[in-house]
Legacy VTK file of the C-alpha trace (Angstrom):
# vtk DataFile Version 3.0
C-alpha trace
ASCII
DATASET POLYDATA
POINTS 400 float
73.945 112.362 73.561
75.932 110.498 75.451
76.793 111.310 78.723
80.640 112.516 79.668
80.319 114.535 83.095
81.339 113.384 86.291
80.409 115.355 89.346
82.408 114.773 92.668
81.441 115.242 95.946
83.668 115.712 99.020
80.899 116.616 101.946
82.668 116.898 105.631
81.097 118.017 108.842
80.298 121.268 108.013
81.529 121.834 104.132
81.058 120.664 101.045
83.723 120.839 97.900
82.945 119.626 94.504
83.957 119.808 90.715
82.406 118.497 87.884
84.743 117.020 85.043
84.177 115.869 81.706
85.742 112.975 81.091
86.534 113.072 77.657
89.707 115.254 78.538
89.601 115.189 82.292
88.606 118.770 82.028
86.902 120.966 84.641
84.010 122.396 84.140
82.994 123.715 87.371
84.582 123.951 90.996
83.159 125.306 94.178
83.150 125.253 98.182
79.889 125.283 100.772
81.330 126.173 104.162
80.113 127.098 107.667
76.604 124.768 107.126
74.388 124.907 109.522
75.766 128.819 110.859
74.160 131.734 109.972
77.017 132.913 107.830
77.397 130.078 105.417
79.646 130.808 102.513
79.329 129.362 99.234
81.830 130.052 96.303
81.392 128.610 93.136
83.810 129.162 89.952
82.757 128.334 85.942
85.500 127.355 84.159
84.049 127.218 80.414
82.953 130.120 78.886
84.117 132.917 80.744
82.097 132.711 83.542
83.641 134.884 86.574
83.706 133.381 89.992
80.604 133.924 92.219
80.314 133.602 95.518
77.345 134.703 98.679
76.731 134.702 102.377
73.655 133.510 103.628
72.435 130.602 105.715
72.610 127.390 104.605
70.864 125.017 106.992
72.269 121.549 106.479
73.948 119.355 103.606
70.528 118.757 101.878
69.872 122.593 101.513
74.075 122.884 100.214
73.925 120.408 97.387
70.471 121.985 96.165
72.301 125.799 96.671
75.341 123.857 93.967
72.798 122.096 92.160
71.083 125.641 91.279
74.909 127.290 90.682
75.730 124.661 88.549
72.264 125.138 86.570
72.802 128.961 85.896
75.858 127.909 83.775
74.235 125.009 81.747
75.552 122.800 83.904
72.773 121.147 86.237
72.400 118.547 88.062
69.364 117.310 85.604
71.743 117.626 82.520
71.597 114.428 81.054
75.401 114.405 80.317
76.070 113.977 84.017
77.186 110.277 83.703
77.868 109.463 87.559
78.758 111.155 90.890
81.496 109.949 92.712
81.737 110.665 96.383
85.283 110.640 98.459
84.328 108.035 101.844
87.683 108.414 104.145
87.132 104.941 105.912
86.405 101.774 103.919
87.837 99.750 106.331
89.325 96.488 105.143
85.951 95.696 103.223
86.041 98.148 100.563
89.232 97.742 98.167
88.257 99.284 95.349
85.757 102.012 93.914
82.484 100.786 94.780
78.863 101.447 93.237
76.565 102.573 96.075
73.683 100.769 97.101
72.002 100.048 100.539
74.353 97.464 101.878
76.829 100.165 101.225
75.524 102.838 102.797
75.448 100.400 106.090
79.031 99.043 106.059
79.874 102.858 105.500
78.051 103.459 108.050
79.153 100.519 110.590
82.657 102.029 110.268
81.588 105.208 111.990
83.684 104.009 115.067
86.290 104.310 113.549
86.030 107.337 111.592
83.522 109.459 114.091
85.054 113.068 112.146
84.173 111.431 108.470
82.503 108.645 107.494
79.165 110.426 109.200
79.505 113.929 106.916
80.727 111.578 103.469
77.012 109.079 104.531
75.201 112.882 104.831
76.399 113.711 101.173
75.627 110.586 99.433
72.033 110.268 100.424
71.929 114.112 99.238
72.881 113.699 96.113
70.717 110.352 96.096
67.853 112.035 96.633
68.329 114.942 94.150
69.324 111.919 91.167
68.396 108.491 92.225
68.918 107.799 88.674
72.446 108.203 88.174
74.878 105.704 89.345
76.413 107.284 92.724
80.403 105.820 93.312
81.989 105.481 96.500
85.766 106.367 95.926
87.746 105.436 99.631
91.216 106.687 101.057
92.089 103.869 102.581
91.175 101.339 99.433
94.811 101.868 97.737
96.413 100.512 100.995
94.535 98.034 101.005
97.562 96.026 99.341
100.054 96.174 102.612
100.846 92.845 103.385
99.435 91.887 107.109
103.225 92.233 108.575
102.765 96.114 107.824
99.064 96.380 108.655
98.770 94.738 111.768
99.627 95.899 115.310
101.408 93.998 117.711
98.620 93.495 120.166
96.717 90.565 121.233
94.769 88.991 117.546
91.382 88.894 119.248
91.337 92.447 120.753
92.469 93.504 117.357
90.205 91.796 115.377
87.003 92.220 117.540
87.129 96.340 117.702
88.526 96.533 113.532
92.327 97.792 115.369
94.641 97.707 112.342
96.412 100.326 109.939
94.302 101.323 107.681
96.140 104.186 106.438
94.374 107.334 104.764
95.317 109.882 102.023
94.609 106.928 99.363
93.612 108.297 96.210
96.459 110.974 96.554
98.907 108.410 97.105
97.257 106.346 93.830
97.842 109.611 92.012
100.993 110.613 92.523
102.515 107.367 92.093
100.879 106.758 88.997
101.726 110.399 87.765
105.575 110.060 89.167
106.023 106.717 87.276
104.942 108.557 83.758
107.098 111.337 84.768
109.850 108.833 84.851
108.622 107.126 81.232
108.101 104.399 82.887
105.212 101.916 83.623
103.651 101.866 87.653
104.779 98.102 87.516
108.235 99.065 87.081
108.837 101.595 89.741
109.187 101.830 93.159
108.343 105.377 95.012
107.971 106.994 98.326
105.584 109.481 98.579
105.600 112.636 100.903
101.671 113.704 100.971
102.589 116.814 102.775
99.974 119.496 103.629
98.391 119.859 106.968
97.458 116.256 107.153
100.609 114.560 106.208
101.457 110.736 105.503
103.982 108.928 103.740
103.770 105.761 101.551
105.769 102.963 100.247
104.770 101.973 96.704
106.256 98.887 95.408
105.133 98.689 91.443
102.083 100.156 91.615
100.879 98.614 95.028
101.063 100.503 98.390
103.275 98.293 100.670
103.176 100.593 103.882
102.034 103.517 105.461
102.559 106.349 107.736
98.771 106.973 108.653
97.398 103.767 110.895
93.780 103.259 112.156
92.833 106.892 112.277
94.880 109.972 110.790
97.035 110.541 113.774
99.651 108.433 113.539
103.128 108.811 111.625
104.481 112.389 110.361
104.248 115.852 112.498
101.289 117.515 111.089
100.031 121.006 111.218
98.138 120.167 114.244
99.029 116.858 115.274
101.401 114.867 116.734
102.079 112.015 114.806
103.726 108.654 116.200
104.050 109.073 119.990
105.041 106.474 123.226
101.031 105.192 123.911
101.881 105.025 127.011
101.503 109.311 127.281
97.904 109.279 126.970
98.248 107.403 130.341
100.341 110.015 131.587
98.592 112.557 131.023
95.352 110.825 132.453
96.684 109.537 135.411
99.010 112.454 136.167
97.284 115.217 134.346
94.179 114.543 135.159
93.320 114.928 131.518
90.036 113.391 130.053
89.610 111.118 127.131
88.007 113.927 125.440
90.861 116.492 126.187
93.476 114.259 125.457
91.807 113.521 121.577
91.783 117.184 121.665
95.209 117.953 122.471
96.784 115.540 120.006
94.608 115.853 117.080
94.247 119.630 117.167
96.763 121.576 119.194
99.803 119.306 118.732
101.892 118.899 115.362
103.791 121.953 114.611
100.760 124.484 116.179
101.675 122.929 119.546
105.200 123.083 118.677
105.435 127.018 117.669
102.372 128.367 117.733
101.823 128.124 113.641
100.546 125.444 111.768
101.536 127.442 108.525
104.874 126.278 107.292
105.009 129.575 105.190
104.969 131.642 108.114
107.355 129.155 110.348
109.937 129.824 107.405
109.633 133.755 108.292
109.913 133.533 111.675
112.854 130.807 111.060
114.697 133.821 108.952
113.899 135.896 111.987
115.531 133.669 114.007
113.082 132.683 115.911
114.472 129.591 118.109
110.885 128.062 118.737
110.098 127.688 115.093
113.484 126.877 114.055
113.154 123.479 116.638
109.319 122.812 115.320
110.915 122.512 111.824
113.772 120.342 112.903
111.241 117.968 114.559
109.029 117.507 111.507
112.202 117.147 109.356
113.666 114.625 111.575
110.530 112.871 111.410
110.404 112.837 107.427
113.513 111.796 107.120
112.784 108.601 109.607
110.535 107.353 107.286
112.051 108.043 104.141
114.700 106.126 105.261
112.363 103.291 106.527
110.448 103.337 103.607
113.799 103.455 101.863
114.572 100.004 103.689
110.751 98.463 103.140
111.655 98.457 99.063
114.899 97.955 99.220
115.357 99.464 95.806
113.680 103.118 95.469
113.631 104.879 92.202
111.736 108.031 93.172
110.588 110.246 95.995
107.541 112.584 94.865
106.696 115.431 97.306
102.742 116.585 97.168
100.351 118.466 98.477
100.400 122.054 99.704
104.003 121.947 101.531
105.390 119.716 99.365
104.721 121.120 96.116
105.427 124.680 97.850
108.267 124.807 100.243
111.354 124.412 98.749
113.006 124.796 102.394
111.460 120.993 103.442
112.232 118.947 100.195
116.118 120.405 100.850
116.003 119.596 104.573
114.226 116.563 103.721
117.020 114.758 101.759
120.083 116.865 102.894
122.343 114.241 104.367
121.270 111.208 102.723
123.512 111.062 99.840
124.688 108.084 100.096
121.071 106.345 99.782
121.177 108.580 96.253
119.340 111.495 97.251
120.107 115.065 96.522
118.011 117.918 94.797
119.510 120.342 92.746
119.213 123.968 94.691
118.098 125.793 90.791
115.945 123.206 90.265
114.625 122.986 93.911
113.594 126.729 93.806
111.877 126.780 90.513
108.332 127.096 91.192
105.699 125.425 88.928
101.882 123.811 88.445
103.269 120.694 86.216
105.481 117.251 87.885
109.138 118.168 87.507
112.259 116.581 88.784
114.366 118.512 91.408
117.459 115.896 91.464
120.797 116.586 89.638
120.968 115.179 85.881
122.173 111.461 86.356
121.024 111.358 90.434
120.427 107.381 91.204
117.032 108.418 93.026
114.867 110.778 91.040
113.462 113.708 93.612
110.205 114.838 91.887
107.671 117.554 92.712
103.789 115.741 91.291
101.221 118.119 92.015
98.637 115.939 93.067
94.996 116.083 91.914
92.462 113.691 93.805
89.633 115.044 92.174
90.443 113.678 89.427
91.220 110.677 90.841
88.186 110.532 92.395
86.311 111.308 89.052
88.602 108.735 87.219
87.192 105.885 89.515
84.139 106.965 89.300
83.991 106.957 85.692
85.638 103.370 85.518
83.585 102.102 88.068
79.885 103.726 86.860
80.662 102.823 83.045
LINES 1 401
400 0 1 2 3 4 5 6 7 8 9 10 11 12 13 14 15 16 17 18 19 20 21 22 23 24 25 26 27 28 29 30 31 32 33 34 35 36 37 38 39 40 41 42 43 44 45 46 47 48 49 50 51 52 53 54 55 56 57 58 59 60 61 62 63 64 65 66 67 68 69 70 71 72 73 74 75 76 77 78 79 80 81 82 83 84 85 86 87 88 89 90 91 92 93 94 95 96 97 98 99 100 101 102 103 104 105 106 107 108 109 110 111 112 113 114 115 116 117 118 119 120 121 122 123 124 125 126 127 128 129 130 131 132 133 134 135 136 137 138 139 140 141 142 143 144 145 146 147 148 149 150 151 152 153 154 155 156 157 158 159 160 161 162 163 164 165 166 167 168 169 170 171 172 173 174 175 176 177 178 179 180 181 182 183 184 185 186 187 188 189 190 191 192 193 194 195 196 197 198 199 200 201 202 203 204 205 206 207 208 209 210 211 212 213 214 215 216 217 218 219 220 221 222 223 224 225 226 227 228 229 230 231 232 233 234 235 236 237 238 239 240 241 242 243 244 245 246 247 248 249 250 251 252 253 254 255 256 257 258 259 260 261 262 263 264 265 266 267 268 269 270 271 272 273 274 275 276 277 278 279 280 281 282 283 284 285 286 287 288 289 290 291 292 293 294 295 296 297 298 299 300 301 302 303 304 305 306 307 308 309 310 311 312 313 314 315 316 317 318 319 320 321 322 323 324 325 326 327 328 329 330 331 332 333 334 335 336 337 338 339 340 341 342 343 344 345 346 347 348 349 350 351 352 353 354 355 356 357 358 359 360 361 362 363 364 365 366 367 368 369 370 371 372 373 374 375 376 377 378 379 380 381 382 383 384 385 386 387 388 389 390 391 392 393 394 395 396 397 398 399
């Protein structure tokens, strides 16, 4: 028999998500959540998608990541689907930092695990939780071929004029201070899966895309290769985000030490977690910002100008980094879902080609679709994007 399935693994601080995929089709098999680890009311919902399996899910303590993957591993196993199945091919594990080392999907071994590891620095929130998860699962099969799959690796490609900062080479170089950018594999995705909505080859087309959800960067993809982008050496920089702030004066943080009397620690706290729109309005839900907008609520109304005016900044730098754009794809959770920001988004910029059609706009659906008139010079697409399978499509590659 030869072996088809693909489990992936996405363990953070306190969670872990997974899916298992066959790879014949790209088909899933399985998906669940772990949540709360380590509290006394750990959750863990897991859903069989083949045959007819309903959705179960239980409350109990779950003590740490080892004790979560062997909770899936027996889920999995009371659907035919265990970890000891000898069709599971490979598992493939989402790393957020790869720093500029890692460039590609990456078979895990112990020199590995310790550059992962080395990049903790820069990645304190991540890179610790993804190291947890891989020696898991390497414990439960240290037979199979375990694959590293990194966000940063697809923007990897931006020349040094987009990925460097303009501070003194040394300084840079000595504490790793660059863009690294983050969001990878959804980026790979959609650009991939907005160049076949176009007919077209990657090589052929150029695309900005909107990764849009609570986290929220922007790329420039020139033919296939990411060129520049939003996110920098951590997640904070570039677009308004549900609860951060996004590109900022520097020079703030001093502020607000030297006149606020703010510590490190509270400042980290204030910009990654109660900034963004949540610091804005109060809401880091753009669903229920739209409400309070048709309420006219004046606070929420500015907090979605701001992000807007932000997205549009960088469409139209990213606009400017090509020089020749054939698509913009929104994604993720707002931008495959809120109609209100793809309109805002592009409203005004007609002369760079961009314009959605309002019937087309408000259509809702799971598939990539075009928004933009019939004939518009810049396509305006919605991709759904789907980084599990990326993740799993790596993995595959890579392990085979």
């Amino acid at each position: 028999m030869t072996a088809t399935r693909v489990l992936v693994l996405n363990s953070g601080s306190s969670s872990v998500k997974y899916q298992l995929l066959d790879m014949r089709d790209g088909s899933r098999l399985a998906t669940g959540l772990v949540e709360r680890i380590g509290e006394q009311s750990s959750r863990l919902k897991h859903t069989p998608l083949t045959g007819g399996g309903e959705s179960r899910e239980r409350t109990e303590p779950i003590a740490d990541h080892d004790a979560a993957l062997k909770a899936v591993a027996a889920e999995l196993a009371k659907d035919g689907l265990g970890l000891d199945s000898p069709e599971l091919a490979a598992i493939g594990h989402r790393v957020v930092h790869g720093g500029k080392h890692f460039t590609e999907p990456t078979v895990i071994d112990d020199t590995v695990l310790a550059e992962i590891e080395r990049l903790i620095p820069v990645a304190p929130l991540h890179n610790p939780a993804n190291l947890t998860g891989i020696r898991t699962a390497q414990a439960l099969r240290p037979d199979l071929p375990q694959v590293a799959v990194f966000d940063t690796a697809f923007h990897t490609t931006m020349p040094e004029s987009a990925a460097r900062y303009a501070i003194d080479v040394e300084t840079a170089d000595r504490h790793r201070i660059r863009r690294y950018g983050f969001h990878g594999t959804s980026h790979a995705y959609v650009s991939r899966a907005t160049a076949e909505l176009l007919g077209k080859d990657p090589s052929e087309v150029n695309v900005i895309v909107l990764h849009l959800g609570n986290g929220a960067s922007a790329s420039a993809v020139r033919g296939g290769r990411c060129v520049d982008t939003s996110m920098g050496l951590t997640p904070l920089e570039g677009l308004v985000m549900g609860t951060r702030s996004g590109d900022m004066d520097p020079a703030v943080i001093f502020h607000l030490a030297r006149v606020g009397e703010m510590s490190i620690a509270e400042i980290d706290t204030l910009l990654n977690k109660k900034s963004g729109l949540i610091g804005l309005c109060g809401d880091n839900d753009m669903r229920e910002i739209r409400r309070r907008i048709d309420e006219g609520d004046e606070r929420a109304q500015l907090a979605f100008d701001i992000y807007i005016h932000r997205l549009k900044k960088y469409i139209g730098a990213y606009y400017a980094v090509l020089g020749k754009v054939d698509a913009i794809a929104f994604t993720a959770g707002v931008g495959e879902n809120a109609a209100p920001v793809r309109e805002a988004a592009v409203a005004g910029l007609e002369q760079l080609g961009l314009a959605v059609d309002a019937e087309l706009n408000a259509v809702r659906g799971d598939g990539p679709r075009l928004i933009s008139p019939a004939g518009a010079r810049v396509a305006v697409a919605v991709v759904p994007t789907d980084e599990e399978l990326e993740i799993a499509t790596q993995t595959w590659a890579t392990a085979g």
